[in-house]
N, C-alpha and C positions, 0 to 999 in steps of 0.2 A: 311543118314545124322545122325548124333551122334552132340546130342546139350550138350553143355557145360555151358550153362546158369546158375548163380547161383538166385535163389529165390529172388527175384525185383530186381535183379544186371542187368546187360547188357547181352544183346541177342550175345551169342557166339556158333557158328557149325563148325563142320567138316563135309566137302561134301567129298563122296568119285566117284570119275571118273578114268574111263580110257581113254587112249591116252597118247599123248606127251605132256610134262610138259612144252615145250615152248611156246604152243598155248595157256596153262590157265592165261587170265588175272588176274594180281596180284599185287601188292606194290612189292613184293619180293618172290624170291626162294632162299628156304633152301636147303643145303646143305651141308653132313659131309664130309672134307676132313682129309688125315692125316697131321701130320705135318713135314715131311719131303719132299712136296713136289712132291710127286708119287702122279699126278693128272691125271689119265688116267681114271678113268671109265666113266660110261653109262652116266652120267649127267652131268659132267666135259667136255664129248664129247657133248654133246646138248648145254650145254652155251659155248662153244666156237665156234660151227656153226651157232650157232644166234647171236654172240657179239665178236667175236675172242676174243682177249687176254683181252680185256679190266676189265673184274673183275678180273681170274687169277691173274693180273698184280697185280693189287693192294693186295690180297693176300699175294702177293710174297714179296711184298714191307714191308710187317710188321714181316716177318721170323726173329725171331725166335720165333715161334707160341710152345704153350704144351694141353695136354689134354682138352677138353672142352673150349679154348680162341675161339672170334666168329672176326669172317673182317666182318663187313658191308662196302661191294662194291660198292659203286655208280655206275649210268648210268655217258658217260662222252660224250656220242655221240648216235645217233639214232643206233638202232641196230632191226634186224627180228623178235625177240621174246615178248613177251606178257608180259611180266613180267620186272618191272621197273629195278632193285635193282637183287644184291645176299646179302644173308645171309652165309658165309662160318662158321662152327664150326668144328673145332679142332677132329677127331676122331680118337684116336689114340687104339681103341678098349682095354682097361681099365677098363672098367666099363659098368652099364647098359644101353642102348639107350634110358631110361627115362631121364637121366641126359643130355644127348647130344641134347635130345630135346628142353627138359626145358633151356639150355643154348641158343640154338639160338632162342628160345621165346624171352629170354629177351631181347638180343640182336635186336631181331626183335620190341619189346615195346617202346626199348629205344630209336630205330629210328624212331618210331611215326606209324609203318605199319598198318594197317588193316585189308588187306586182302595179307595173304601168303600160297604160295605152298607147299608144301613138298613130295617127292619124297620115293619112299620104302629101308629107308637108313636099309642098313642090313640085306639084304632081297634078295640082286641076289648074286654077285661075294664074301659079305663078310657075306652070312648065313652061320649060324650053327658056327660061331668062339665064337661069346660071347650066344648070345639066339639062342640055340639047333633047334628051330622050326623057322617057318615064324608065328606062333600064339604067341611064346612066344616075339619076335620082336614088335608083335600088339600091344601086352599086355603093352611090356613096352615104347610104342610110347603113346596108351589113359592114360598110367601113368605122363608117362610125362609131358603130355597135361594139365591133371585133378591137378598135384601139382603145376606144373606154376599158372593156376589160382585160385587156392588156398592164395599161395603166392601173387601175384598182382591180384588182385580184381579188379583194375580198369585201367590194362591195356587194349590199346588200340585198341588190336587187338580183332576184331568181328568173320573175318572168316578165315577158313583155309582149303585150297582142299589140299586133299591126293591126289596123283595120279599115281595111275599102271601103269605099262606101260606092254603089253605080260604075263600078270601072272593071269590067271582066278582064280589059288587057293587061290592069296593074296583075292581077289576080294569075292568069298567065305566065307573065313574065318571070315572078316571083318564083312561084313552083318550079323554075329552072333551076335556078336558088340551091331551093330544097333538096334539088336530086343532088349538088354537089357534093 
């Protein structure tokens, strides 16, 4: 756990777990897509076998999306997975994954969440394109993290699970993190 708390401000952590990202209960799952559309990967496939099209769609519905713009998707009908909501943001790999964070933070603030997921954006199919490593990826994910609440002080959101999925070295890396 990696606490984000500031000094008498609000009690704010990152839990990190492994497994499927569907099973963690949540207000919302994050997740970077690009913006053209090419929604196929690992997590794109997980919310659409727990919700079929139903966030996609909405997604779809607001194209023509650019760099860091976030969809918050509603729920519009029961679906399998644990997690209410998506958070879609824009990644159109441009810049750091601080910024891509920090964008569906607020995103996620501004729709009131609490508690949201986030998945190893940049870390399987698009490592090494912008952060060379999966540590430098970390690095600019608790950046992210740490300038959002900086910047909003008193948003809303308390907790936030990271979640691996099959990758013991993210998992590794991370827990270095932790001891800081």
């Amino acid at each position: 756990m990696i606490d984000f708390s500031s000094p008498g401000g609000k009690s704010r952590s990152l839990e990190v777990v492994g497994g499927d990202i569907a099973k963690v209960k949540c207000d919302a799952l994050i997740t970077a897509v690009n913006s053209g559309a090419m929604w196929f990967g690992g997590i794109d496939g997980v919310i659409q076998r727990n919700a079929g099209n139903m966030f996609h769609a909405q997604a779809l519905a607001k194209l023509p999306l650019k760099h860091l713009d976030t969809v918050v998707a509603k729920k519009t009908k029961a679906h399998s997975g644990n997690f209410n909501d998506v958070v879609f943001v824009i990644d159109d790999l441009e810049g750091p994954l601080g910024k891509v964070i920090f964008s569906a933070l607020r995103a996620a603030s501004e729709a009131g969440y609490k508690h949201v997921s986030i998945p190893t954006i940049r870390m399987g199919v698009m490592s090494g394109v912008v952060e060379k490593t999966p540590k430098e990826a970390l690095t600019e994910l608790i950046k992210g993290i740490t300038e959002f609440f900086k910047s909003y002080p008193q948003s809303c959101i308390e907790k936030m699970t990271f979640v691996v999925y099959n990758q013991p070295n993210i998992i590794s890396i991370i827990s270095s993190f932790e001891k800081k």
